[in-house]
TIRO-2110 file (N, C-alpha, C; in Angstrom, 1 decimal):
// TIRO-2110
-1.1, 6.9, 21.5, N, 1, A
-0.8, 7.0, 20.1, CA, 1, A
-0.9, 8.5, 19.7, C, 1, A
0.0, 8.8, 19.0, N, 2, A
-0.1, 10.2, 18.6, CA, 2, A
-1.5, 10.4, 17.9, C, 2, A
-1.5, 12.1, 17.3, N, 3, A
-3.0, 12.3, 16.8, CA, 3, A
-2.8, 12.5, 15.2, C, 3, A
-1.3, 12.4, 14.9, N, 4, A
-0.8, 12.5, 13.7, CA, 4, A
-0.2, 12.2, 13.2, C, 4, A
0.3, 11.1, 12.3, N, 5, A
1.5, 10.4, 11.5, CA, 5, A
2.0, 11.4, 10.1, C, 5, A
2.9, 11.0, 9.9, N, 6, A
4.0, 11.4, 8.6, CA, 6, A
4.2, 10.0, 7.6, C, 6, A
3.6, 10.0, 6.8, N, 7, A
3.9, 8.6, 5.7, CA, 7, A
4.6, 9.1, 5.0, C, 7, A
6.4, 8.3, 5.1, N, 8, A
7.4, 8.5, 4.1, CA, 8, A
7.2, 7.3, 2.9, C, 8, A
6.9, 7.7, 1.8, N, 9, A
7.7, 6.2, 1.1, CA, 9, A
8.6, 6.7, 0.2, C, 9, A
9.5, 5.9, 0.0, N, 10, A
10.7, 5.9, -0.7, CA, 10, A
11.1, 4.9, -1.7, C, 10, A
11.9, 5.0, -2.0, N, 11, A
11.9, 4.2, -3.8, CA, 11, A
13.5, 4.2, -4.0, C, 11, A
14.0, 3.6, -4.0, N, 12, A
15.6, 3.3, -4.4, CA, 12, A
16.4, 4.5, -3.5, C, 12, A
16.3, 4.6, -2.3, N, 13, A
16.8, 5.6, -1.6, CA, 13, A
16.8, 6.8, -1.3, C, 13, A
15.4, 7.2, -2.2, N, 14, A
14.8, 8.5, -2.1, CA, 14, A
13.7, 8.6, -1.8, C, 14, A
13.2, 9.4, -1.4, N, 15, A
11.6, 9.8, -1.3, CA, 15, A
11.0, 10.1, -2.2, C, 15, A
9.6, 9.3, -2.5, N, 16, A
9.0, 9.1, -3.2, CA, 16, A
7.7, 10.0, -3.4, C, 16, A
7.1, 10.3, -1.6, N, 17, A
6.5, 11.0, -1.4, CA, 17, A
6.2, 10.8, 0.0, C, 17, A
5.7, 11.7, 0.7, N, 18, A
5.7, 11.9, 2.0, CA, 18, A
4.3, 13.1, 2.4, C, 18, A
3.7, 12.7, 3.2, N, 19, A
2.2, 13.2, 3.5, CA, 19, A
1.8, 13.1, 4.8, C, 19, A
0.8, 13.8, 5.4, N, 20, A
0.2, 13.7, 6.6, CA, 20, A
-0.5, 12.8, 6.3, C, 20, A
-1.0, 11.6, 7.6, N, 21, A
-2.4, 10.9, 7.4, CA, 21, A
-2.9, 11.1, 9.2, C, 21, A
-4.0, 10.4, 9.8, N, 22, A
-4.7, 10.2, 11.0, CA, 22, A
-4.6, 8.6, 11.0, C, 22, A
-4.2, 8.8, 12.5, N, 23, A
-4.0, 7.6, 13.0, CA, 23, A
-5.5, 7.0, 13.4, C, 23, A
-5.8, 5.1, 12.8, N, 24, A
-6.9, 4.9, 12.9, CA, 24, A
-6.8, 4.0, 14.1, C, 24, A
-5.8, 3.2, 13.9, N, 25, A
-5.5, 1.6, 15.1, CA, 25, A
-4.3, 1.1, 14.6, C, 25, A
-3.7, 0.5, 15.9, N, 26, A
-2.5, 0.3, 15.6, CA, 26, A
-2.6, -1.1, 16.5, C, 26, A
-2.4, -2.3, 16.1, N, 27, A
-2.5, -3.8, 17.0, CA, 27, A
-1.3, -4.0, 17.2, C, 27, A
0.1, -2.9, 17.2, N, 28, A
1.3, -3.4, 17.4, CA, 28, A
1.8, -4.1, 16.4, C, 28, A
1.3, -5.0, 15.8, N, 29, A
1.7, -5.6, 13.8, CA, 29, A
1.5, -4.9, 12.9, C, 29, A
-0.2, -4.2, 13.2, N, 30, A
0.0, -3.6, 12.0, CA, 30, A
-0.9, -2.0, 12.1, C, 30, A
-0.4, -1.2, 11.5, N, 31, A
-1.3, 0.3, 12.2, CA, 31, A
-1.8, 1.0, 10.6, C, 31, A
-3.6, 1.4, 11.4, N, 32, A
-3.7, 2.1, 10.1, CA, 32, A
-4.0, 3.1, 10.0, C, 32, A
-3.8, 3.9, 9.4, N, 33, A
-3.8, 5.6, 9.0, CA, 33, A
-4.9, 5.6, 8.1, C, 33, A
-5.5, 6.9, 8.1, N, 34, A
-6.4, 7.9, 7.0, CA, 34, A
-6.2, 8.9, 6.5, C, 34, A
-5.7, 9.1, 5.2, N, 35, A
-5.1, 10.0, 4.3, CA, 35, A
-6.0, 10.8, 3.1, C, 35, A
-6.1, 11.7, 2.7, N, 36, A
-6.5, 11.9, 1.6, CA, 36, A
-5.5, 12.0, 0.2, C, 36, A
-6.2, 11.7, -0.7, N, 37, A
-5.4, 10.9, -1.8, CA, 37, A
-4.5, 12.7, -1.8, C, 37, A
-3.1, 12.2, -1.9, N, 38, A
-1.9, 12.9, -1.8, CA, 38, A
-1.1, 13.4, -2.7, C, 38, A
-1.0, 13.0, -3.9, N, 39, A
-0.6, 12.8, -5.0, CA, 39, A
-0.8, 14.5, -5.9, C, 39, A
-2.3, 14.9, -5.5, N, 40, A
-2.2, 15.9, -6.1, CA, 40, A
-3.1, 15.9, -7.5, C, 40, A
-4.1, 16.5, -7.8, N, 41, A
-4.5, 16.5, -9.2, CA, 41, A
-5.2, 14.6, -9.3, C, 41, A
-5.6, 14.9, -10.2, N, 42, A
-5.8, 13.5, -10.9, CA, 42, A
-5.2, 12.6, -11.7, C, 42, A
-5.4, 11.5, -11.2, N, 43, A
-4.4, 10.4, -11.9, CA, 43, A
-5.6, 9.6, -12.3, C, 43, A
-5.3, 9.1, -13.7, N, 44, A
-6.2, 8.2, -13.8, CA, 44, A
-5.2, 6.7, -14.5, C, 44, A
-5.5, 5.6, -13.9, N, 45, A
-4.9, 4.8, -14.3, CA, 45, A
-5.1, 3.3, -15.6, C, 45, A
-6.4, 4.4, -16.0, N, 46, A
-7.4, 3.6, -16.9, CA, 46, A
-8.6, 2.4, -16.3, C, 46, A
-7.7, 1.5, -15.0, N, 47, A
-8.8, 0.7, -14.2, CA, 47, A
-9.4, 1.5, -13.1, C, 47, A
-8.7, 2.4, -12.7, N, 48, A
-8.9, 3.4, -11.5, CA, 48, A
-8.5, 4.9, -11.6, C, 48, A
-9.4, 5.8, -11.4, N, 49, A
-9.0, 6.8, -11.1, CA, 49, A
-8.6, 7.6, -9.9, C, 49, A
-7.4, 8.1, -9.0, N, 50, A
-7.6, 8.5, -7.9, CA, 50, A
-7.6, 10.2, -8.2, C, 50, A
-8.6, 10.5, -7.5, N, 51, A
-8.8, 12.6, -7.5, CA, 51, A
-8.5, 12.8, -6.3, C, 51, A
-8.7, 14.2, -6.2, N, 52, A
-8.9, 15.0, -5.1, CA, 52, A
-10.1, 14.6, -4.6, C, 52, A
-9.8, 14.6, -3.1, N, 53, A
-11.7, 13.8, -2.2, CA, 53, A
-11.7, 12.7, -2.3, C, 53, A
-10.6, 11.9, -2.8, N, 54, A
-10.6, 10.3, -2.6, CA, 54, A
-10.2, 10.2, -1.2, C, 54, A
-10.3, 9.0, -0.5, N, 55, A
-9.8, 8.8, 0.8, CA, 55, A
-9.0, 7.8, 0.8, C, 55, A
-7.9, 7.6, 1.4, N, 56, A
-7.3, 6.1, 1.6, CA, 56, A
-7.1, 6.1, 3.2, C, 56, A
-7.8, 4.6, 3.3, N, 57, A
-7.6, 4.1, 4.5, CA, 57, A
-6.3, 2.8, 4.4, C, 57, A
-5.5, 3.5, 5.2, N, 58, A
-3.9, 2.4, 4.5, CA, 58, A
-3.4, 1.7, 5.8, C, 58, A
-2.9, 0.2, 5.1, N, 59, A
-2.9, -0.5, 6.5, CA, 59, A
-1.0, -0.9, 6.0, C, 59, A
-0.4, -0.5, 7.4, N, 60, A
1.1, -0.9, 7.3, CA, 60, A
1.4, -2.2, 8.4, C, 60, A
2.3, -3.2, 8.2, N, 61, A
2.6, -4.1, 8.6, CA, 61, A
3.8, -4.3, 9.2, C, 61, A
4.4, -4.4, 9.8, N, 62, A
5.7, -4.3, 10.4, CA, 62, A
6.4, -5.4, 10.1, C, 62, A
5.6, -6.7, 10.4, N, 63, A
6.0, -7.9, 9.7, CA, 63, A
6.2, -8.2, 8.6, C, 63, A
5.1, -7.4, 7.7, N, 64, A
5.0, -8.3, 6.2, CA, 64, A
5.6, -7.4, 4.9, C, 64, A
5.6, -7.7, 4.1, N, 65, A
6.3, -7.2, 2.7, CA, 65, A
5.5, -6.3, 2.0, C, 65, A
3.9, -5.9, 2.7, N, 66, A
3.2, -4.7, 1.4, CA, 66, A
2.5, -4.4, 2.8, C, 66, A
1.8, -3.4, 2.0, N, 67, A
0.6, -2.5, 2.6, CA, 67, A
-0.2, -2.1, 1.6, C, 67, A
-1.7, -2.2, 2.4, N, 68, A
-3.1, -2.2, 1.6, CA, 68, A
-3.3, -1.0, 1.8, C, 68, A
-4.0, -0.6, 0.9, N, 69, A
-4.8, 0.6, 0.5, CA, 69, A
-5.8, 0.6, 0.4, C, 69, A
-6.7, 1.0, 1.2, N, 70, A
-8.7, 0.9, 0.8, CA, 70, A
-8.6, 2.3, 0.3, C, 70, A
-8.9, 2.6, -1.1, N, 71, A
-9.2, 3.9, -1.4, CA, 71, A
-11.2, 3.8, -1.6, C, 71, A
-11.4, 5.3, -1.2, N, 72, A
-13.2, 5.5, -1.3, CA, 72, A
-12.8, 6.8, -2.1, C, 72, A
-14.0, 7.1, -2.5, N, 73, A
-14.4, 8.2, -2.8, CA, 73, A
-14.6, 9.7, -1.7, C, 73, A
-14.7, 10.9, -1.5, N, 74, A
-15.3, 11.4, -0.6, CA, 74, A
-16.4, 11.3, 0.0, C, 74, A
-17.2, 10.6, -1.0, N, 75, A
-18.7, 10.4, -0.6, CA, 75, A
-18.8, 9.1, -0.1, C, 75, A
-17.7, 8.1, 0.0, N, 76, A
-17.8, 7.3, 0.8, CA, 76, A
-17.7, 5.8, 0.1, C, 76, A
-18.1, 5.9, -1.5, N, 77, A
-18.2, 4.6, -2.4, CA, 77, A
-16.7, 3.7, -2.5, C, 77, A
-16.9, 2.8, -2.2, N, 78, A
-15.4, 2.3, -2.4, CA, 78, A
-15.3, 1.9, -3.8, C, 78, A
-13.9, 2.1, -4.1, N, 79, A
-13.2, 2.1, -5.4, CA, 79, A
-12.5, 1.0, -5.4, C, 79, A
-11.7, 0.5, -4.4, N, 80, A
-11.1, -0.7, -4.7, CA, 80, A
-9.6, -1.0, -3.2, C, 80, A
-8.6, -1.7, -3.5, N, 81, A
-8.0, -1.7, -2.8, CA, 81, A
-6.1, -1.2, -3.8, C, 81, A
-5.6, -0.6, -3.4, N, 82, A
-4.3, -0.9, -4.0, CA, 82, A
-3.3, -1.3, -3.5, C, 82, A
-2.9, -2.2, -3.4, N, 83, A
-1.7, -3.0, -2.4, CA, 83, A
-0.2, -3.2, -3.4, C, 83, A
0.5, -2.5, -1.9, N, 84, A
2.2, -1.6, -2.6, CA, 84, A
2.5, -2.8, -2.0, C, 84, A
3.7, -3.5, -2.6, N, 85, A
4.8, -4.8, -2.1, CA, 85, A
5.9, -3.9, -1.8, C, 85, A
6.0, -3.5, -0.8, N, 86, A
6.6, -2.8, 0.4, CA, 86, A
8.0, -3.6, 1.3, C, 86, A
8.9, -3.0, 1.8, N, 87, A
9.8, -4.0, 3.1, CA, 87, A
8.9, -3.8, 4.2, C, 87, A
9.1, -4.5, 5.2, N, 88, A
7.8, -4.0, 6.4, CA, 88, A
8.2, -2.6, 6.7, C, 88, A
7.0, -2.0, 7.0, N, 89, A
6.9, -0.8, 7.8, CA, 89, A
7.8, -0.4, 8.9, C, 89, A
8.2, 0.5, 8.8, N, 90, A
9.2, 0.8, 10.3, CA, 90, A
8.6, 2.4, 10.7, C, 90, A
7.7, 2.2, 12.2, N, 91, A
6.8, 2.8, 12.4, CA, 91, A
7.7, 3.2, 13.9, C, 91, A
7.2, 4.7, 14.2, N, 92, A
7.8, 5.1, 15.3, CA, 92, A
6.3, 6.1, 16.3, C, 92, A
5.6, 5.2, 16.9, N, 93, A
4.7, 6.4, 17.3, CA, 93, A
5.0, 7.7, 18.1, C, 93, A
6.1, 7.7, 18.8, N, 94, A
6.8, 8.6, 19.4, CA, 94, A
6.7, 10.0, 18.5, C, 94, A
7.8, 9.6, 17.4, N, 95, A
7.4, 10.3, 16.4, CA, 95, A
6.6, 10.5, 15.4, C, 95, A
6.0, 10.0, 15.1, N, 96, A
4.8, 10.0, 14.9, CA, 96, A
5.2, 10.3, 12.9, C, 96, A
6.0, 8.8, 12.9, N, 97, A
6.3, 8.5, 11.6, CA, 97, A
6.2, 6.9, 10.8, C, 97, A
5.9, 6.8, 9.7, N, 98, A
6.0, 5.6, 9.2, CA, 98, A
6.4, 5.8, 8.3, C, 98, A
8.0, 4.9, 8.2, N, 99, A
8.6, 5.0, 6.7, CA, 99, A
8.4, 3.7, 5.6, C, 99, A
8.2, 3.8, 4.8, N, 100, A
7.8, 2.3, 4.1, CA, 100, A
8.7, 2.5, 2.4, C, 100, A
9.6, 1.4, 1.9, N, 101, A
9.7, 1.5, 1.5, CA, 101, A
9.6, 0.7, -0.3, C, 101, A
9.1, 0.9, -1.2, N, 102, A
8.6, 0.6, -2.0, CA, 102, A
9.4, -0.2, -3.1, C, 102, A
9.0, -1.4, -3.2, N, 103, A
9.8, -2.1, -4.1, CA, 103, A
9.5, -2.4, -5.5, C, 103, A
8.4, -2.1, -6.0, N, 104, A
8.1, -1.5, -7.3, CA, 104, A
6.7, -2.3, -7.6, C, 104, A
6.8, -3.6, -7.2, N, 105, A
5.1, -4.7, -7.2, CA, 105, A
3.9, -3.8, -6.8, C, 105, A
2.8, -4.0, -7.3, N, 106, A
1.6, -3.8, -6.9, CA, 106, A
0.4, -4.6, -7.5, C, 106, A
-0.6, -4.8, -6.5, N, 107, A
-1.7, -4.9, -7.3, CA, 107, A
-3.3, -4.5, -7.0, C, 107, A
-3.6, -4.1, -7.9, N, 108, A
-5.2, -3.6, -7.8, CA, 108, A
-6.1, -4.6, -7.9, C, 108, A
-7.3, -4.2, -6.8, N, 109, A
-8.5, -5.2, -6.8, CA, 109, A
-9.7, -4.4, -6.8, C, 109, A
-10.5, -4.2, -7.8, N, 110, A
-11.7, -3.8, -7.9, CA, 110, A
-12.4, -4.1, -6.7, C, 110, A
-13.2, -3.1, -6.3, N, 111, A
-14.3, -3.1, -5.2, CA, 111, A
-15.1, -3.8, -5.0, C, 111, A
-15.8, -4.9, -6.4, N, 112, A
-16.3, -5.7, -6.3, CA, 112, A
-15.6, -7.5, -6.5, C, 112, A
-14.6, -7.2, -6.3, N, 113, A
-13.2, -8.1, -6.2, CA, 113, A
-13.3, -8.7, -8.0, C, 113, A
-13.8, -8.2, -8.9, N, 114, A
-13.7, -9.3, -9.8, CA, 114, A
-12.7, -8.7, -10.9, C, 114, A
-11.9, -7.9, -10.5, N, 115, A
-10.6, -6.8, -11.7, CA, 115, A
-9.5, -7.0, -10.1, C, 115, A
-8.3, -7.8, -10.5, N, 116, A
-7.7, -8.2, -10.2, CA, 116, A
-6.3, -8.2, -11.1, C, 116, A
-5.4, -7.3, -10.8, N, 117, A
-4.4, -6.7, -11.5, CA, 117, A
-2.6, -6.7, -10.9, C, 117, A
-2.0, -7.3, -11.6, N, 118, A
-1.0, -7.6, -11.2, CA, 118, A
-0.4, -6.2, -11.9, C, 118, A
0.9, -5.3, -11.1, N, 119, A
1.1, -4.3, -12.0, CA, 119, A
2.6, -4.1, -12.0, C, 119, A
3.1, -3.1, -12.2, N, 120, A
4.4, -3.1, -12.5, CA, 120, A
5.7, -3.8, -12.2, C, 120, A
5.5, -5.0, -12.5, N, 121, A
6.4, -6.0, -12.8, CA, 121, A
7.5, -5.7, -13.7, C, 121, A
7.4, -5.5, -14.7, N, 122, A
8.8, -4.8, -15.6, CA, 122, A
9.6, -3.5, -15.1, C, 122, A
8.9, -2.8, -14.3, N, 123, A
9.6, -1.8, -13.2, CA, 123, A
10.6, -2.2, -12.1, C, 123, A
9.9, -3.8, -12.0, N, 124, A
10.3, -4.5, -10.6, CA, 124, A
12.0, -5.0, -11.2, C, 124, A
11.6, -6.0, -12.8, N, 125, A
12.5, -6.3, -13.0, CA, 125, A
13.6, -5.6, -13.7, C, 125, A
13.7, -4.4, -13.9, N, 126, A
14.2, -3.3, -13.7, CA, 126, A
15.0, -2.6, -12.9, C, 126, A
14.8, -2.7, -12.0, N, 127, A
15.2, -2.1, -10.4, CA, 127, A
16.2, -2.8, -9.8, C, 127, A
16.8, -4.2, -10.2, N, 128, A
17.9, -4.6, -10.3, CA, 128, A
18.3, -5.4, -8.8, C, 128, A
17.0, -5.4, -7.9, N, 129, A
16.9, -5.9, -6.4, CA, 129, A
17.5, -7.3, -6.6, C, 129, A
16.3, -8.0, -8.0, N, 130, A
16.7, -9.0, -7.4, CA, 130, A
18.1, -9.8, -7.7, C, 130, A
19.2, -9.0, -8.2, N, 131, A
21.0, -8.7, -8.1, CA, 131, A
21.8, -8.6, -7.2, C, 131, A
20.9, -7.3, -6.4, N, 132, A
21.9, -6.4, -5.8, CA, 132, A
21.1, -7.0, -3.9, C, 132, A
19.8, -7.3, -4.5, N, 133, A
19.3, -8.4, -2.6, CA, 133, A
18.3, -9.1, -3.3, C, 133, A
18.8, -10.8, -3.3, N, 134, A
18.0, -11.5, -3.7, CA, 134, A
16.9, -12.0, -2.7, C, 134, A
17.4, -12.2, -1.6, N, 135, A
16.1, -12.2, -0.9, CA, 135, A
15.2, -10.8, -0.5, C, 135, A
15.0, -10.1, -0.5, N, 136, A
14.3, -8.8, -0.7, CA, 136, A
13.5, -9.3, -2.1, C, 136, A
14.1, -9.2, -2.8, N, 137, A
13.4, -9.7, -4.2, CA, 137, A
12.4, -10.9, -4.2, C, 137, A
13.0, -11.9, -3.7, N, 138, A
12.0, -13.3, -3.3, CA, 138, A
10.9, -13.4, -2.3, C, 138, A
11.2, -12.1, -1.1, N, 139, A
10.0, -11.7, -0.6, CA, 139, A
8.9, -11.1, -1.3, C, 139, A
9.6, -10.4, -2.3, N, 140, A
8.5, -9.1, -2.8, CA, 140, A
7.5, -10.3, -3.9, C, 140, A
8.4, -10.7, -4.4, N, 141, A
7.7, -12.1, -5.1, CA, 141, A
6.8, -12.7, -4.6, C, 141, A
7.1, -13.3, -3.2, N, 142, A
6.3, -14.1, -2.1, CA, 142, A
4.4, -13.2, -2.1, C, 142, A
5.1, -11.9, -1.6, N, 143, A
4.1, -11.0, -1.0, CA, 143, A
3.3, -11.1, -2.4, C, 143, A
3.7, -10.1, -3.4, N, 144, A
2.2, -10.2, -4.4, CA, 144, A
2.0, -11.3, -5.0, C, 144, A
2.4, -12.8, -4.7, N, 145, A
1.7, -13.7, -4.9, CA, 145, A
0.6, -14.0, -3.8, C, 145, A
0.8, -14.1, -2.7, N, 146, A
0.2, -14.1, -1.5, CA, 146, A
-0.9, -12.9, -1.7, C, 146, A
-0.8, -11.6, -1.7, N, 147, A
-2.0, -10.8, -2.0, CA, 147, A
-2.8, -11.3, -2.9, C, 147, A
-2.2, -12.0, -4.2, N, 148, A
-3.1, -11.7, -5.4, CA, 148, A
-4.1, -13.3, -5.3, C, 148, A
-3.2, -14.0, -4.2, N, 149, A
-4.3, -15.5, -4.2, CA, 149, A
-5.4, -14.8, -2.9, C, 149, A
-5.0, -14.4, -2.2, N, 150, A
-5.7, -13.7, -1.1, CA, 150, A
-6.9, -13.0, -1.8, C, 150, A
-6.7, -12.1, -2.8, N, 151, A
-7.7, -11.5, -3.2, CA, 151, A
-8.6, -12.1, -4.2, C, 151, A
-8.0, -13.3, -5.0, N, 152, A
-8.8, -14.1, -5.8, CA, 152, A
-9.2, -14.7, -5.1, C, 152, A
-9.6, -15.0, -3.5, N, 153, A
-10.4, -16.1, -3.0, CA, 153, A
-11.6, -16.1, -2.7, C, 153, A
-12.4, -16.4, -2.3, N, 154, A
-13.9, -16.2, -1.9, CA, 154, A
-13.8, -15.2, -0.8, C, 154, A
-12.8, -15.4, 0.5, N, 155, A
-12.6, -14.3, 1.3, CA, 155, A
-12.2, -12.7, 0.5, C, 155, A
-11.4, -12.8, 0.1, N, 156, A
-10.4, -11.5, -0.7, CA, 156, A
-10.0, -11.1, 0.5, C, 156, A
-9.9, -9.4, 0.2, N, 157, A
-8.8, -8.7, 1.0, CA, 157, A
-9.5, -8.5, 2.5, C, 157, A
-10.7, -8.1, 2.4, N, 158, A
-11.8, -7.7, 3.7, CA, 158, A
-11.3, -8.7, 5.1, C, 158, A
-11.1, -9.9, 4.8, N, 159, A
-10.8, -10.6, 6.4, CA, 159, A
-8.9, -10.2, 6.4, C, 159, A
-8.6, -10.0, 5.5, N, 160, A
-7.0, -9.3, 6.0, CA, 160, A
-6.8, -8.2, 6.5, C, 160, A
-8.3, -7.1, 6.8, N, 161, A
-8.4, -5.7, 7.1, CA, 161, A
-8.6, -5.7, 8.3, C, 161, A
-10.1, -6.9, 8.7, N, 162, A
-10.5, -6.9, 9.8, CA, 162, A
-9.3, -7.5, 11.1, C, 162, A
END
């Protein structure tokens, strides 16, 4: 495995943003990187804040329709998870790239799993996918349903990481 990946994500045929991370494990399904929050400055999202010194440990899937985000703190406290409803990952370790691209769904889960957040859905239905590729659209549907029963369950997201 290389010692260093490139995370592209992209958004209606552009780049959205693109960053270095460290390669953590890669099971051939699904590989995960360690990034520091990339974005720049502070965002705060009113349930979450991501800063500078945050960490995300981000898991991509080759198979499936999103990728999880374990974001911590620098000091190590976890904050929560954020999970993108993504097309699967298309990961090249040669080059030592992973492009993912983002279909507008997400949802946040509090650290202590009990803030459970379905999010930009009117972005989603906006974006005109589910028009212009309806099945893309009925996956992306599928996926943050699937995350969000995943995360409501007594397991949550932790046995989808392990």
């Amino acid at each position: 495995m290389t010692d260093r990946f490139t995370v592209t994500l992209t958004k209606a045929g552009r780049t959205k943003i693109s960053y270095p991370a460290e390669p953590v494990a890669d099971t051939g399904t699904r590989i995960t990187v360690r990034a520091p929050w990339a974005a720049g400055g502070v965002r705060d999202f009113g349930f979450v804040r991501f800063e500078p010194g945050d960490v995300f440990t981000e898991h991509f899937w080759r198979d499936r329709w999103y990728a999880v985000k374990e974001v911590r703190t620098g000091g190590g406290v976890l904050k929560g998870w954020y999970c993108d409803v993504t097309r699967p990952a298309v990961v090249s370790v040669p080059d030592g790239t992973i492009l993912v691209e983002d279909l507008d769904l997400d949802l946040w889960v509090s650290a202590d799993g009990t803030t459970v957040l379905r999010l930009d859905e009117d972005e989603f239905a906006e974006s005109g996918l589910a028009a212009a590729d309806p099945e893309a659209a009925a996956e992306a549907v599928r996926a943050l349903d699937a995350l969000e029963a995943r995360a409501r369950s007594a397991r949550g997201l932790v046995t989808l990481l392990s």
